[in-house]
C-alpha positions as CSV (number, residue, x, y, z in Angstrom):
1,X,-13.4,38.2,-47.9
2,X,-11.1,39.3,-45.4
3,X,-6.9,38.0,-45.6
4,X,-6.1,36.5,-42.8
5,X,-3.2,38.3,-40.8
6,X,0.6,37.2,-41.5
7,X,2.2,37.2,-37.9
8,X,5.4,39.1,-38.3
9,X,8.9,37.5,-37.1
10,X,8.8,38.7,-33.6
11,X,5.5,37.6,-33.0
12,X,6.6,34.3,-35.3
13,X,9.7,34.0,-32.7
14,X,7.8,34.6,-29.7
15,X,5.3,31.7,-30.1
16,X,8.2,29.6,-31.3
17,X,9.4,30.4,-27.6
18,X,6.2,29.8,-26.5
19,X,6.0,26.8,-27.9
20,X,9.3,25.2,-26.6
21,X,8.5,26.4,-23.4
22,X,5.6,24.9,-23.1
23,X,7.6,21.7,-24.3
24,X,10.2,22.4,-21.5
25,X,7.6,22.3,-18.7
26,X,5.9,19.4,-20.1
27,X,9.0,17.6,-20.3
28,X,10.2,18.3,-17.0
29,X,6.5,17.8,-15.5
30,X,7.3,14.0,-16.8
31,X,10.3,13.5,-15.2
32,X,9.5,14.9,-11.8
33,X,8.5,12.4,-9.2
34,X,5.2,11.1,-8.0
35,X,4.7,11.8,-4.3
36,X,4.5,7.9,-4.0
37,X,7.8,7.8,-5.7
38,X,9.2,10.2,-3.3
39,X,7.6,8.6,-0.1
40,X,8.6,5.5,-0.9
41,X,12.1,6.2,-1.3
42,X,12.2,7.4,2.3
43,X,10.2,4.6,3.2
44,X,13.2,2.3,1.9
45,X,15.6,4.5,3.6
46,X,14.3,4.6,7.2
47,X,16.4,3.6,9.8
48,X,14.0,5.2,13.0
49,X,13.9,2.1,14.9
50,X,17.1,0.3,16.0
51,X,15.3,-3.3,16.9
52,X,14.0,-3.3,13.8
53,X,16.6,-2.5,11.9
54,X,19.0,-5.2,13.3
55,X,16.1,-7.7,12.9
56,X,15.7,-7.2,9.6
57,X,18.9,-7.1,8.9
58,X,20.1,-10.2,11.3
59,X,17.2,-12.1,9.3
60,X,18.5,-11.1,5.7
61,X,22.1,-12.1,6.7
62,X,21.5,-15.6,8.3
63,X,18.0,-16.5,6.1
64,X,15.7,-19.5,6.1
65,X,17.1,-22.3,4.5
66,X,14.8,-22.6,1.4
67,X,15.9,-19.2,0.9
68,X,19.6,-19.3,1.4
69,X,20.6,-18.6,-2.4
70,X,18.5,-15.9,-2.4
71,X,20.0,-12.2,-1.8
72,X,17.1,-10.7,0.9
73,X,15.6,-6.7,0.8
74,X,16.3,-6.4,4.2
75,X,14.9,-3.2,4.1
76,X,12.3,-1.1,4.6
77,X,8.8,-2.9,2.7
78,X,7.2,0.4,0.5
79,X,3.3,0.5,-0.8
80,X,2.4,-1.5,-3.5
81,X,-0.5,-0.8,-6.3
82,X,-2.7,1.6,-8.1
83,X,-2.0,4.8,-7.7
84,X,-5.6,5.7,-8.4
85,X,-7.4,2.9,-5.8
86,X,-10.1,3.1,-4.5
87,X,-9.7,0.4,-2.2
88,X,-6.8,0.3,0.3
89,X,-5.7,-3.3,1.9
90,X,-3.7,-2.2,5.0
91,X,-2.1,-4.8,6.7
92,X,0.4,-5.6,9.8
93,X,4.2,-5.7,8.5
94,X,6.2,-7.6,6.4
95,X,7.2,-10.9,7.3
96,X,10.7,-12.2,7.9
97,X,11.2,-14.4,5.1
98,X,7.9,-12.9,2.7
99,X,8.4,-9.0,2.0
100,X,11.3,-8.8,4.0
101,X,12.9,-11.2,1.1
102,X,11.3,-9.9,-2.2
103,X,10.6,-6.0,-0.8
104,X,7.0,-6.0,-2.3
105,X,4.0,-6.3,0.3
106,X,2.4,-10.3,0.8
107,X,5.2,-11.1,-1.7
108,X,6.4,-14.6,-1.4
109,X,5.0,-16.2,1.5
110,X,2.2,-17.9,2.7
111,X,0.0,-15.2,3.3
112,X,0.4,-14.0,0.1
113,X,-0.1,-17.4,-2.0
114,X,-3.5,-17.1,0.4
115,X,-4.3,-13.9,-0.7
116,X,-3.2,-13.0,-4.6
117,X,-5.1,-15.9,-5.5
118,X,-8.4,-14.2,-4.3
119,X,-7.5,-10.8,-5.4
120,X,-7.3,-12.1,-9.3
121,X,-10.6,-14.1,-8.4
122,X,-12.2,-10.7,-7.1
123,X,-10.7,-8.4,-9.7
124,X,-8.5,-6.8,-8.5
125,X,-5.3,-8.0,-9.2
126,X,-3.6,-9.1,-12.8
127,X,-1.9,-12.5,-11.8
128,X,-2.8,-15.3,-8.8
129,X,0.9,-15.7,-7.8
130,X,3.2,-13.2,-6.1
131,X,6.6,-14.7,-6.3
132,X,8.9,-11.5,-6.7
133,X,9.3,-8.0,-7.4
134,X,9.7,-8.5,-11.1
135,X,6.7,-11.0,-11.7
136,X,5.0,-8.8,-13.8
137,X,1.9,-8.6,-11.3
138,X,0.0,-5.8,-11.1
139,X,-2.8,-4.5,-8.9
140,X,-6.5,-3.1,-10.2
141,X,-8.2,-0.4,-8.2
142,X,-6.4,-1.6,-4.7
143,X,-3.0,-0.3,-3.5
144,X,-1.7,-2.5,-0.4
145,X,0.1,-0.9,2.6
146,X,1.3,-1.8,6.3
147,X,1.3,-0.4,9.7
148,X,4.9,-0.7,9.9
149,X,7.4,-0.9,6.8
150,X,10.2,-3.2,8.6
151,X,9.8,-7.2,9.6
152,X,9.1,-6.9,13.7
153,X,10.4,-10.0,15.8
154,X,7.5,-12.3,16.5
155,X,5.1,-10.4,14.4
156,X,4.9,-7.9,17.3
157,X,6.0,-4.3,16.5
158,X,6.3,-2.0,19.5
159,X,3.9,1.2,20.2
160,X,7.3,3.0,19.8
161,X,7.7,1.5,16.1
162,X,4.5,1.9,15.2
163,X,4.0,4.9,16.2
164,X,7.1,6.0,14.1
165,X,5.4,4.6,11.1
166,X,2.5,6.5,11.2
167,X,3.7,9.8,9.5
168,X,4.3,7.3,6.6
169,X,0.6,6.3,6.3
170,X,-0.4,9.8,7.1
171,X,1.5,10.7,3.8
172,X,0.6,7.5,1.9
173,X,-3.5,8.5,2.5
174,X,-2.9,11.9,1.9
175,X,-1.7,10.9,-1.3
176,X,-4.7,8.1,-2.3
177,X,-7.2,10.5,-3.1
178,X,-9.4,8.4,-4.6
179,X,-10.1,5.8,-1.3
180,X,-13.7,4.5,-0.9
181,X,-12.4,1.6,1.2
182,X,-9.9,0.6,3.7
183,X,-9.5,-3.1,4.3
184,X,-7.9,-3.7,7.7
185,X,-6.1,-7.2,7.9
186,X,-5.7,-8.0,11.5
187,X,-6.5,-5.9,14.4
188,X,-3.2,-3.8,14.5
189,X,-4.1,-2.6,10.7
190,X,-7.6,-1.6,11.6
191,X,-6.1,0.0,14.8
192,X,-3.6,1.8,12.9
193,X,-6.5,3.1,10.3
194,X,-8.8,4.6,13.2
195,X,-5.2,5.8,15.0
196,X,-4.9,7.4,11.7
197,X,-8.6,9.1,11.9
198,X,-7.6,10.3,15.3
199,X,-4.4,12.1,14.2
200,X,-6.4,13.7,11.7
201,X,-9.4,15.0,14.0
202,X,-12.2,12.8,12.0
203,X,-13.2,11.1,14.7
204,X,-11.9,11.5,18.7
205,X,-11.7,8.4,19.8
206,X,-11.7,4.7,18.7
207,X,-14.8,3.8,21.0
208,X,-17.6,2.1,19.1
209,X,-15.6,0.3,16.6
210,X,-14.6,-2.9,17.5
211,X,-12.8,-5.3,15.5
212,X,-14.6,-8.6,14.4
213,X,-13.9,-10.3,11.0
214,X,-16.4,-8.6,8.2
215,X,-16.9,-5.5,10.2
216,X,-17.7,-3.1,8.3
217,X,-17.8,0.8,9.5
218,X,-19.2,3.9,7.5
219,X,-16.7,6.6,9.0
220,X,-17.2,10.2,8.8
221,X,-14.4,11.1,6.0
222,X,-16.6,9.2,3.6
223,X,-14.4,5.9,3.9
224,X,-15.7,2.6,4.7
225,X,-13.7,0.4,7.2
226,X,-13.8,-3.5,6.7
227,X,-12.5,-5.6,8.7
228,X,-10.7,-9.0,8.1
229,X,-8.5,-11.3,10.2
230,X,-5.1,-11.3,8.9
231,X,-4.2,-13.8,6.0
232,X,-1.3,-15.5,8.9
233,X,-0.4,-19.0,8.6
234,X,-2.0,-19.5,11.8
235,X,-5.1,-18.2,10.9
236,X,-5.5,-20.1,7.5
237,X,-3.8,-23.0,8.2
238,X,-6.7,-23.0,11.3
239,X,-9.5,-22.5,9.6
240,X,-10.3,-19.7,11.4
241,X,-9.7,-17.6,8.2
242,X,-11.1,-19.4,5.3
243,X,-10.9,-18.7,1.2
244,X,-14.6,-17.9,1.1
245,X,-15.0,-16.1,4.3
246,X,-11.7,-13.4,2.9
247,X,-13.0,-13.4,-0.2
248,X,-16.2,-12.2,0.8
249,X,-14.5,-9.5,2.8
250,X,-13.0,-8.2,-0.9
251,X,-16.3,-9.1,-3.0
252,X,-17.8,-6.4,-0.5
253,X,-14.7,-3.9,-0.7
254,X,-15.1,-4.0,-4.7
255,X,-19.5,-3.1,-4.8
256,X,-18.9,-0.5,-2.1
257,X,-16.4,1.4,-4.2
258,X,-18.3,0.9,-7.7
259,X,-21.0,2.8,-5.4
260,X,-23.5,-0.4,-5.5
């Protein structure tokens, strides 16, 4: 039988070295940032767009009065969810008193109590209520996201604003690797989406796909495109957006990305 070889010191103290390198790196590989982490910091830190800026600001100083005890984000609104989604909800902005408030996307407002509810019904999220930041609720498979990060007066952000947002959701998609699905809320999200296929020389121009609620679009990157009107007051409190007909909308999102 042949002895197995005794490693001298030096070689001993070289895989010791070896060894707490590797540790080192591993170590430091831990503590480095996501790309989402880093994105979202300068998300929070944006100030490209002065009307929005003193909106957002002029609504967290003077507040709704059901919210005047409450201390308001004011800020830029960053993507919320799985890191790993295959299913993308991109909607308008925040709203004034919602995610402007709390900072976390359809976060204590009325289109929010609309949707969480059908997310957790669908699967994809761990809770029904989104009340604030720190509610514990966590989102399956789907990462949510907006045209524009900052509350816009009357719900209406300016080409200008919008168009300084994009890089943001250029980065944001770069960074979802794993999309199967984007699900546009409103016709500035699905917009925004094919603006963002454009930018990127998918497709070269946004003829042919036309918004209607439950569109649905294979496009060439692989990605389907539904469409949805946008979880508004207005459009719930109408009818014109109803629980079954949204639902349906994210019952589809979830069997096209488990390939069914």
């Amino acid at each position: 039988m042949t002895p197995t070889p005794q490693s001298s010191p030096k070689m001993r103290l070289r895989q010791g070295r070896l060894y707490a390198s590797g540790l080192c790196a591993a170590a430091t590989m831990a503590k480095m940032p996501s790309a989402l982490t880093v994105l979202n910091h300068e998300v929070v830190n944006c100030a490209r767009c002065p009307r929005l800026v003193a909106y957002r600001e002029q609504v967290g100083r003077e507040k709704r009065r059901a919210y005047r005890d409450h201390e308001y984000w004011a800020r830029p609104v960053p993507g919320f969810g799985d890191p790993h989604a295959r299913v993308l909800v991109l909607g308008l902005a925040p709203g004034a008193h919602g995610s402007n408030r709390t900072g976390r996307p359809f976060t204590g407002d009325a289109s929010g109590k609309f949707m969480y509810p059908i997310l957790y019904k669908v699967g994809f999220a761990s809770q029904p209520n989104a009340d604030h930041r720190d509610d514990g609720l966590k989102l399956l498979d789907c990462y949510i996201t907006a045209a524009v990060r900052c509350a816009p007066p009357d719900n209406k952000p300016l080409p200008s604003e919008l168009a300084n947002c994009a890089p943001f959701l250029d980065r944001e998609l770069a960074i979802l690797k794993n999309l199967k699905v984007v699900v546009a809320l409103g016709k500035i999200g699905f917009d925004a989406y094919l603006n963002y296929l454009k930018r990127n020389s998918v497709i070269q121009n946004r003829a042919g796909y036309a918004f209607a609620h439950a569109a649905s679009y294979s496009m060439p990157n692989g990605v389907v495109l539904l469409a949805s009107y946008h979880p508004s007051n207005q459009n719930t409190a109408t009818g014109k957006l109803t629980a079954p007909m949204f639902e349906q909308v994210f019952r589809e999102a979830k069997k096209i990305a488990a390939g069914k």
